[in-house]
Structures are given as structure tokens and as C-alpha cells.
C-alpha positions, 0 to 999 in steps of 0.5 A, a space after each residue: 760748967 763746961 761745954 760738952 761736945 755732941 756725940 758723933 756716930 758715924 755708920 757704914 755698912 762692910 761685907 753685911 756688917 753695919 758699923 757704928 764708929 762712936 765719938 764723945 761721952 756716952 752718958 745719961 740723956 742725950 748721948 745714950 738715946 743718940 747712940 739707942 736711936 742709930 742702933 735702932 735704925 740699923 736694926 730697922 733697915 735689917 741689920 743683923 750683924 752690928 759692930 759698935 767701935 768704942 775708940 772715940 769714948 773717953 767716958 761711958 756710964 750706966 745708962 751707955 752700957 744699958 743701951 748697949 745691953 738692950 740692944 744687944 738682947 734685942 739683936 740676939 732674939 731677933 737672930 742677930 748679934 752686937 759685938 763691940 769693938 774697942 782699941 788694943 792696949 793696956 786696960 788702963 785705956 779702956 773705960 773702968 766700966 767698958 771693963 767692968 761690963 765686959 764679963 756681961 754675957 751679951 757684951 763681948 768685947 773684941 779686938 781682931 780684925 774688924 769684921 772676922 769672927 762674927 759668929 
């Protein structure tokens, strides 16, 4: 068996955007409900506009993405928007099913500047 290393989220706030830089697997147990308890905590403290950047994750599974999802459709009936962001580059970068999932209506997947076009 080998050692994984913790998940880190790094969060910060720019121009009214709360920022969540994600480092580490984004899998099942307790990566995903890290990842799902730093959301709500932004989301709590008023957060409506949240920029999740993904360059830090080599590995994304069912349950990441769900925690994306859920929050994403709990930011949207609350007036609020998630936008994930992830590296420019080919697609082979890209987790298969960060690419997969992007076509999901509450996932948009973006690479311009950081914090423009959020609406």
C-alpha cells in the first residue's frame, strides 16, 4: 500500500471572489469532504462568487466531481456562481473525467484570467 499525501486547499479572497487552490487526489472519503467542508465554509462566511482551481490534481473521481456538482447547484439557488478553473494545455492534461464532466451544465470549466468574466 502506498502513502498518500493529505489534500491541501489553500483559500483566499480577490476582488469579492473566494479562491480555492486545490492540491492532491480529489477522491472518495476524506479528500472529497475536505474539499465539500472548505466550500461550505466560504459559502457560510457569504461567499457568492467561488473559483475552484484544479492544477494541483492528478486524480479526480466520482465522488470529487459530485462535490463540485452539489455545491455548485447549492451556489446557483442561493444567487451565487462556482467556476472551476484548470491549466491551459492539451487535454491529455486534463483529468479523463474533469473532461468528461465539463459538458455538465453546473460545471463550467474556464481558462481566462482568473477572475474576469464571472457572470
Amino acid at each position: 500500500m502506498t502513502d498518500r499525501l493529505p489534500m491541501e486547499i489553500n483559500v483566499r479572497e480577490s476582488g469579492g471572489v473566494s479562491v480555492l487552490e486545490v492540491h492532491g487526489r480529489l477522491t472518495i472519503g476524506e479528500p472529497a469532504d475536505q474539499l465539500h467542508d472548505a466550500l461550505q465554509s466560504v459559502i457560510q462566511g457569504g461567499a457568492k462568487k467561488v473559483v475552484v482551481i484544479l492544477n494541483g490534481i492528478p486524480q479526480i473521481d466520482s465522488s470529487g466531481i459530485s462535490t463540485l456538482v452539489r455545491i455548485s447547484i447549492k451556489l446557483a439557488r442561493e444567487g451565487g456562481v462556482l467556476r472551476l478553473r484548470l491549466r491551459p494545455g492539451p487535454a491529455s492534461a486534463t483529468p479523463s473525467p474533469l473532461r468528461a464532466s465539463s459538458k455538465h451544465p453546473h460545471l463550467r470549466i474556464r481558462n481566462p484570467p482568473l477572475l474576469q468574466n464571472f457572470a
